[in-house]
C-alpha positions as CSV (number, residue, x, y, z in Angstrom):
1,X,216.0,9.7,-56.8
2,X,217.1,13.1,-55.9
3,X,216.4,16.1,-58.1
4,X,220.2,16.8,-59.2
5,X,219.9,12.9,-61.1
6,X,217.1,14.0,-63.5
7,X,219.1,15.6,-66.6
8,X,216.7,18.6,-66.8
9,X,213.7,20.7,-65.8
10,X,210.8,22.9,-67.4
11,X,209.1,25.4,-65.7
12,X,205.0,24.7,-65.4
13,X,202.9,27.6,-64.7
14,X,199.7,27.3,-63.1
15,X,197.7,30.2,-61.4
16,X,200.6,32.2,-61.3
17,X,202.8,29.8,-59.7
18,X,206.1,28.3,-61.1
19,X,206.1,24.7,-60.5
20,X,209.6,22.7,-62.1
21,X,208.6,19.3,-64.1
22,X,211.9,17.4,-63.9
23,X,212.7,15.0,-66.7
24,X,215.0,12.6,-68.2
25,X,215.1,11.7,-72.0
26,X,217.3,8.5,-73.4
27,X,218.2,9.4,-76.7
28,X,218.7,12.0,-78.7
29,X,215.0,14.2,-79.3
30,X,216.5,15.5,-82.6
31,X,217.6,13.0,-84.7
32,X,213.9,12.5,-86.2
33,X,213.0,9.2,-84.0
34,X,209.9,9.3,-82.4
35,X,210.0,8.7,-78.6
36,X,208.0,7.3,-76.5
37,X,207.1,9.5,-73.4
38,X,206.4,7.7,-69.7
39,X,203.5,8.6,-67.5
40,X,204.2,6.6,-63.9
41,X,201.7,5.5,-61.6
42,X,200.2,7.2,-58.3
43,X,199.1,9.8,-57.9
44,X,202.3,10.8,-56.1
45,X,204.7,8.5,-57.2
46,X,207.5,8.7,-59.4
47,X,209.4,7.3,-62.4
48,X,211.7,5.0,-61.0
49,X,209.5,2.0,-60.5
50,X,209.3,2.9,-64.8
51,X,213.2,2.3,-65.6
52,X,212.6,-1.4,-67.1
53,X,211.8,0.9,-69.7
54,X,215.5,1.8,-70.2
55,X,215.8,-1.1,-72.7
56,X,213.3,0.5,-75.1
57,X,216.5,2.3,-76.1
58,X,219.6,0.0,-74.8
59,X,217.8,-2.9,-76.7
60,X,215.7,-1.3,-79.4
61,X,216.7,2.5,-80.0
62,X,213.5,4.0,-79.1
63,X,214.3,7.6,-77.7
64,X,212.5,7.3,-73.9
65,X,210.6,10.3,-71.9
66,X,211.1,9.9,-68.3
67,X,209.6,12.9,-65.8
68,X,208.0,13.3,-62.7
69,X,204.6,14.5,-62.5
70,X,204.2,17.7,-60.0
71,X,202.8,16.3,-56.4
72,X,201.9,17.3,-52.7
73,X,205.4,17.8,-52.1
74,X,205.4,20.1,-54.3
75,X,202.4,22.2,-53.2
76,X,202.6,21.4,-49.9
77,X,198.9,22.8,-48.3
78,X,197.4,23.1,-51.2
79,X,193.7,22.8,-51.8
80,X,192.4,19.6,-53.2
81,X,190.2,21.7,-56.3
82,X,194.0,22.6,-57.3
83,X,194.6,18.5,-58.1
84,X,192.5,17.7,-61.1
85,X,193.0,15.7,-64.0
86,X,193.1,18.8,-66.1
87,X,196.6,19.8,-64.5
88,X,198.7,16.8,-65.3
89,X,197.1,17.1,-69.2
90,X,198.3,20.5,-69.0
91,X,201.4,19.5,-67.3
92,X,202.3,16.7,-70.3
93,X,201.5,19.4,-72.8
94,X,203.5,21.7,-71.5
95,X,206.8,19.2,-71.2
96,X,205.8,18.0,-74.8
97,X,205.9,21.1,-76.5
98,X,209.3,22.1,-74.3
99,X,211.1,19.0,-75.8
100,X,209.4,20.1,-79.6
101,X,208.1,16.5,-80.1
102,X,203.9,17.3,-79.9
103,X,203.9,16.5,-83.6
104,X,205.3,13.3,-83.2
105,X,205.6,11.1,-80.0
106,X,203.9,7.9,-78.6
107,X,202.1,7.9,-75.0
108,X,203.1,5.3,-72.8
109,X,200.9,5.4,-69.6
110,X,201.1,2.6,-66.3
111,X,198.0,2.5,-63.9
112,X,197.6,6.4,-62.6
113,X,199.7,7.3,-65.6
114,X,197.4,5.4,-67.8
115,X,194.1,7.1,-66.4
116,X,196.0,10.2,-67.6
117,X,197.0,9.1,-71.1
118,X,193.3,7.6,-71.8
119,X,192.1,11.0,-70.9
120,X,194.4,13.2,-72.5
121,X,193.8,10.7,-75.9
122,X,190.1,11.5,-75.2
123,X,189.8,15.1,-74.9
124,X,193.2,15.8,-76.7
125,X,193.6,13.7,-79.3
126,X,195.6,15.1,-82.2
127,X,198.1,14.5,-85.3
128,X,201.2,14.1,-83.1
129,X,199.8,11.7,-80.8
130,X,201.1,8.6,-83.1
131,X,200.1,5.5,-80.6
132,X,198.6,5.0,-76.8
133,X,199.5,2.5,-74.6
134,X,197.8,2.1,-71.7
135,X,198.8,-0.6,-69.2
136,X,197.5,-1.9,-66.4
137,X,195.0,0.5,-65.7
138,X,191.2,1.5,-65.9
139,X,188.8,3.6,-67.5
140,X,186.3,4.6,-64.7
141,X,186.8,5.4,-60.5
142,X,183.5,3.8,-60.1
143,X,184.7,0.1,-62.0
144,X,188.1,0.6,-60.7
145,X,186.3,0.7,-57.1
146,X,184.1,-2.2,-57.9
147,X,187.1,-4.5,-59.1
148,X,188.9,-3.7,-55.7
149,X,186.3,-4.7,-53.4
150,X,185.7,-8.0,-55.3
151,X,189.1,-8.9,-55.2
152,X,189.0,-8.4,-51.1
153,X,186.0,-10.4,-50.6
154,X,187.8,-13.0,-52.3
155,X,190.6,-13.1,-49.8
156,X,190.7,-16.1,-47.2
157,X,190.8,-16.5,-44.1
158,X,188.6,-13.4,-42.8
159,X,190.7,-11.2,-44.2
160,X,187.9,-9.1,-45.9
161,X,186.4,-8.1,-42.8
162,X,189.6,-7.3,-40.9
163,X,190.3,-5.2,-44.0
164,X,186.6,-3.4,-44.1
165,X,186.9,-3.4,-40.2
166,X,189.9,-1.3,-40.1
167,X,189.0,1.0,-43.3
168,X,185.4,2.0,-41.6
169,X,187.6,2.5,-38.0
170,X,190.2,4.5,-39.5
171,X,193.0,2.3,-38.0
172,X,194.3,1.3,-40.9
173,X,197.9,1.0,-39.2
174,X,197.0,-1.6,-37.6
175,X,199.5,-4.6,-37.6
176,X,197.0,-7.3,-38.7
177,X,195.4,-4.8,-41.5
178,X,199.0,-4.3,-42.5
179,X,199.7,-8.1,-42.8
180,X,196.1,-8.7,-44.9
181,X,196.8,-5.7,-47.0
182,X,200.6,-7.3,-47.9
183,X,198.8,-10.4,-49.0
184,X,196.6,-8.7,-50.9
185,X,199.0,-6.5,-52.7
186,X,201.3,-10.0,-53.3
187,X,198.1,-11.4,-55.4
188,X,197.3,-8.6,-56.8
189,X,200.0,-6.0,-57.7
190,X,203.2,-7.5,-57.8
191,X,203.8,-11.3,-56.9
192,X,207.9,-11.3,-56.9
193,X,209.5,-11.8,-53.7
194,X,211.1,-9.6,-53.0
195,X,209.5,-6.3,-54.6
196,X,211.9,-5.2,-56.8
197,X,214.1,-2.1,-55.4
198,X,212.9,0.4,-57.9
199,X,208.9,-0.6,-57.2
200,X,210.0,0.1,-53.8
201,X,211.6,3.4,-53.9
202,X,208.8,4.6,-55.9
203,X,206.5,3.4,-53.1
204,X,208.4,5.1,-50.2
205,X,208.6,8.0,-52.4
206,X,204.8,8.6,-52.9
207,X,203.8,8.2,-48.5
208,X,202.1,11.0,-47.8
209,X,202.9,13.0,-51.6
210,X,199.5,13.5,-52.9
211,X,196.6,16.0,-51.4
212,X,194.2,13.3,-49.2
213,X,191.3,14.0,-51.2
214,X,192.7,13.6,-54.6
215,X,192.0,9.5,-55.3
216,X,189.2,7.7,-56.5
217,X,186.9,7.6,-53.8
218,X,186.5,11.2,-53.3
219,X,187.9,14.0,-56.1
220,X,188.5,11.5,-58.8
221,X,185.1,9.7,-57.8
222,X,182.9,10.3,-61.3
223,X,186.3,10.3,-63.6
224,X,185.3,8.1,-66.5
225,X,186.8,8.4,-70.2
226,X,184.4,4.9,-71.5
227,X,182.2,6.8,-73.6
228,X,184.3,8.7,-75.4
229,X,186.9,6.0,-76.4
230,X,185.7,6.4,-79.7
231,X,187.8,9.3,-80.3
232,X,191.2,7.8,-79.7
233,X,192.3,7.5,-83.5
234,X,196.0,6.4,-82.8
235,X,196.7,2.7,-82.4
236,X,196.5,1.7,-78.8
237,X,197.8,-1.2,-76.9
238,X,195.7,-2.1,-74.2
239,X,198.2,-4.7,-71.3
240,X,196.0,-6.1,-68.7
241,X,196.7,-9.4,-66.5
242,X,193.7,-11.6,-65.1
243,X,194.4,-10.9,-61.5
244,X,195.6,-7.2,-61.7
245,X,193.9,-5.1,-59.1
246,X,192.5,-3.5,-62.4
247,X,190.2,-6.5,-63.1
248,X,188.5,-7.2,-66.1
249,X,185.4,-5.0,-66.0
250,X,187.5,-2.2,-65.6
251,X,189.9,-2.6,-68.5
252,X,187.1,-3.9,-71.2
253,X,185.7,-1.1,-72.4
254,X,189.0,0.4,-73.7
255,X,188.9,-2.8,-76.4
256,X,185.7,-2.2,-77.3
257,X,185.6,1.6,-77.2
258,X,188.9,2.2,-78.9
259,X,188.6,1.4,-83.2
260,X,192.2,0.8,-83.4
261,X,193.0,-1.2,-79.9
262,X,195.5,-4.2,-79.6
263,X,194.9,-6.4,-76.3
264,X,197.1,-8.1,-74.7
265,X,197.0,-10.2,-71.4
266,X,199.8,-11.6,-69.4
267,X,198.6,-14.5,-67.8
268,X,202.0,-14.5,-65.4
269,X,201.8,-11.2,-63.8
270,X,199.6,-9.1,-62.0
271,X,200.0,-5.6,-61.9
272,X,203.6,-5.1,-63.0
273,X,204.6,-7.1,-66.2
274,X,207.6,-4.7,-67.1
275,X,209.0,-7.3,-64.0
276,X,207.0,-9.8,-63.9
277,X,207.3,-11.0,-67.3
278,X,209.9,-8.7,-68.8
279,X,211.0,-10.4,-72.1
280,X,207.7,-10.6,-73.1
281,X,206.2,-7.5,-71.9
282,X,209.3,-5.5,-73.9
283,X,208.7,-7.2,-77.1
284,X,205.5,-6.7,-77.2
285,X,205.9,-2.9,-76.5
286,X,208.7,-3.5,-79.3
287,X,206.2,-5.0,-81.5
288,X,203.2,-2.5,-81.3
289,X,205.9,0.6,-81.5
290,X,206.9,-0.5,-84.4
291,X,203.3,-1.3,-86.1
292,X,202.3,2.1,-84.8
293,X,204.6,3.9,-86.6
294,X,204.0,2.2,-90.0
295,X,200.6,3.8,-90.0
């Protein structure tokens, strides 16, 4: 989506240097509703891939937070110490206190996004912060690691060692790597065909938009929020699907960590329920909103 679509921006400061979060909000911020603010995946992706969630106000009248976290693009050369979890915490604090809603919004975070919203739940939690829902994500590097290597080996047809062989080669643009990574991704985040266009632009949109080093297997390699759980106090909805690249190990310890956690499974999807299984996946998201704000 080009920048002139978004309907604003906010100025993010970091080490002296002016970045511009760009955002989107459906709704109106000050009629008293609380909203519910989006955190896409990545790192290095963008919202679009996130606009199911339009009918959390067409349908239901829930004010919605889109924005784009700050990426590569934007910081082109940058060093990889610069990309830490820390910044996009500060980054969602930042936009949150622009719009005026840090007393009063819920967190709605998708794979990457969700790794943020456990963490900023964690070592942020306050009054404002009125429900977390994390989907389709994972609360440690090292399980998140784990769950993608077993779901490789489980592959047919000598797929797992074309995969490793490529990986350990660095030729991972290799046609027959390509064509075992496409089943993969079919099983295991998103099994409609064709992608839907959205999930797609999102895609093209994050090649080559995050610093190399910043992913699980190298800056992000000890990130794990599973022992302090305990101190998210909102009420949290926890969507996982059995065959999500985010497999069960990884997605666990949020029910069992968090008092107040809701889980939910959809046995029809994989990584993407907002498409896979859309009725259901919005009335859920309906139904907890709703609970969440009773409290």
């Amino acid at each position: 989506m080009p920048l002139s679509a978004f309907d604003h921006s906010v100025d993010f400061t970091v080490g002296g240097r002016v970045f511009k979060t760009y955002y989107k909000v459906l709704g109106n911020l000050k009629a008293g509703q609380c909203p519910v603010v989006m955190l896409h995946g990545g790192p290095g992706m963008n919202h679009i891939y996130m606009t199911p969630h339009d009918l959390l106000f067409t349908d239901a009248s829930i004010p919605v937070v889109y924005y784009n976290q700050i990426s590569y693009r934007d910081f082109p050369n940058s060093p990889a110490e610069f990309w830490s979890m820390e910044l996009f915490k500060d980054e969602l604090d930042n936009l949150l206190n622009h719009l005026g809603i840090r007393g009063n919004f819920v967190l709605l975070g998708h794979s990457w996004g969700g790794t943020i919203a456990s963490d900023y739940a964690v070592t942020r939690m306050h009054q404002g912060l009125k429900g977390l829902i994390v989907a389709n994500t994972f609360c440690s590097a090292k399980l998140y690691r784990e769950g993608v290597a077993f779901w490789i080996d489980a592959l047919p047809n000598g797929l797992p060692e074309i995969i490793k062989k490529h990986k350990a080669n660095g030729t991972t643009d290799a046609e027959e790597y390509t064509k075992a990574m496409q089943l993969y991704n079919n099983l295991h985040i998103c099994t409609l065909d064709p992608w839907p266009q959205p999930l797609v632009a999102s895609l093209d949109f994050s090649k080559g938009n995050r610093h190399p080093d910043f992913n699980m297997s190298k800056i992000l390699k000890d990130w794990d929020v599973t022992n302090g759980l305990h101190k998210i106090t909102c009420p949290t909805l926890l969507i996982s699907s059995p065959v999500d690249e985010m497999w069960e190990p990884c997605v666990k310890p949020f029910f069992e960590g968090i008092p107040l956690c809701k889980w939910v499974e959809f046995q029809n999807s994989s990584h993407l329920p907002m498409y896979e299984e859309p009725q259901r996946y919005l009335q859920i998201v309906v139904d907890f909103f709703n609970v969440a704000l009773q409290r």
